[in-house]
C-alpha positions as CSV (number, residue, x, y, z in Angstrom):
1,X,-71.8,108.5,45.0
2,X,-69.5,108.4,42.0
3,X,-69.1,105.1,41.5
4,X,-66.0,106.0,38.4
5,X,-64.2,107.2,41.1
6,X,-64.2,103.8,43.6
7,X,-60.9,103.1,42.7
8,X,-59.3,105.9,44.0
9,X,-61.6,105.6,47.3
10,X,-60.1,101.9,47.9
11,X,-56.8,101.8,50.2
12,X,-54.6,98.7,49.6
13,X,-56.1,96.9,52.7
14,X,-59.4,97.5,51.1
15,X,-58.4,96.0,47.6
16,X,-56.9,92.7,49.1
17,X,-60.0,92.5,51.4
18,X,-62.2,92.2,48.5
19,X,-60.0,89.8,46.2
20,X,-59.8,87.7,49.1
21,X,-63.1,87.9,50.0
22,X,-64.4,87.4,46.5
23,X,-61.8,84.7,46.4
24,X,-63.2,83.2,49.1
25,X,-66.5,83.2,47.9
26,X,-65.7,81.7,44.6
27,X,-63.9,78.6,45.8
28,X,-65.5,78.1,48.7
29,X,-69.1,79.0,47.7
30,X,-69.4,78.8,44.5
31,X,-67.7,75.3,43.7
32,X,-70.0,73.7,45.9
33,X,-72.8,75.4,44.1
34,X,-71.2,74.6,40.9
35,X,-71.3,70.7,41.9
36,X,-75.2,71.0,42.5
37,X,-75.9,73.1,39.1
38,X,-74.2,70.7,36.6
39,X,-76.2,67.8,37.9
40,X,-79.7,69.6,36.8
41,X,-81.4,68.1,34.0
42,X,-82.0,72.2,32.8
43,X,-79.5,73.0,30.4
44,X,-80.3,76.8,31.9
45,X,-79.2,75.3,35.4
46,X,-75.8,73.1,33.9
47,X,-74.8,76.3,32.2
48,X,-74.4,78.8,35.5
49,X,-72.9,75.7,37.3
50,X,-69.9,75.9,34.3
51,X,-70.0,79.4,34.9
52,X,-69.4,79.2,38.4
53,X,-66.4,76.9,37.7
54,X,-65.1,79.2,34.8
55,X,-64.9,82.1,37.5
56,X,-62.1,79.5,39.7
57,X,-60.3,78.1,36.4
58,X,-62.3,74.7,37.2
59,X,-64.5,74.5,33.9
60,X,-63.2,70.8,32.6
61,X,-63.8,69.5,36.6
62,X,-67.7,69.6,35.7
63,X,-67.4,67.2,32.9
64,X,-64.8,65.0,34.0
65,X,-67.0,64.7,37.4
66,X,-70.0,63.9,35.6
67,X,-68.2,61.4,32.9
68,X,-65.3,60.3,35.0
69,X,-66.4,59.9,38.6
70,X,-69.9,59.0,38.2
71,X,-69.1,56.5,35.5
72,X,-66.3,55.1,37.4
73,X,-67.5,55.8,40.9
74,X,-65.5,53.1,43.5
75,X,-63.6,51.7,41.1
76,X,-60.0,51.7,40.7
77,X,-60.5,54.1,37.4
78,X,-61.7,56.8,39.7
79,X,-59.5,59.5,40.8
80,X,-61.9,60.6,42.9
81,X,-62.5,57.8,45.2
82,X,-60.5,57.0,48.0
83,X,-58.2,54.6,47.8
């Protein structure tokens, strides 16, 4: 099919299926992948992890996860842990 003409093909129900789907995906899916990526020693691997968090808005979480919480990991300085 003609895929230049997809937007006229989608009805509103369609369109808010998809950007809630896709949001979904991304928050659900892909900041849990995101968590796993920017602990690889691969600078390939650390690099689609911030990706996956630039998709959500979440880009600075990666580094302060990896410089805050792990540094600071049960500790009063950590945000993270529970209190």
């Amino acid at each position: 099919g003609d895929i230049s003409n997809m937007k006229n093909r989608l009805t509103l129900g369609d369109r808010i299926a998809l950007i809630a789907g896709l949001g979904f995906f991304n928050g659900a899916i892909g900041i849990t992948v995101s968590h796993e990526l920017v602990h690889k020693a691969s600078k390939f691997e650390k690099t689609l992890g911030y990706i996956l968090l630039a998709l959500v808005n979440y880009m600075h979480w990666g580094e302060e996860h990896l410089t805050g919480h792990h540094e600071n990991v049960a500790t009063p300085e950590d945000p993270a842990t529970s209190k």
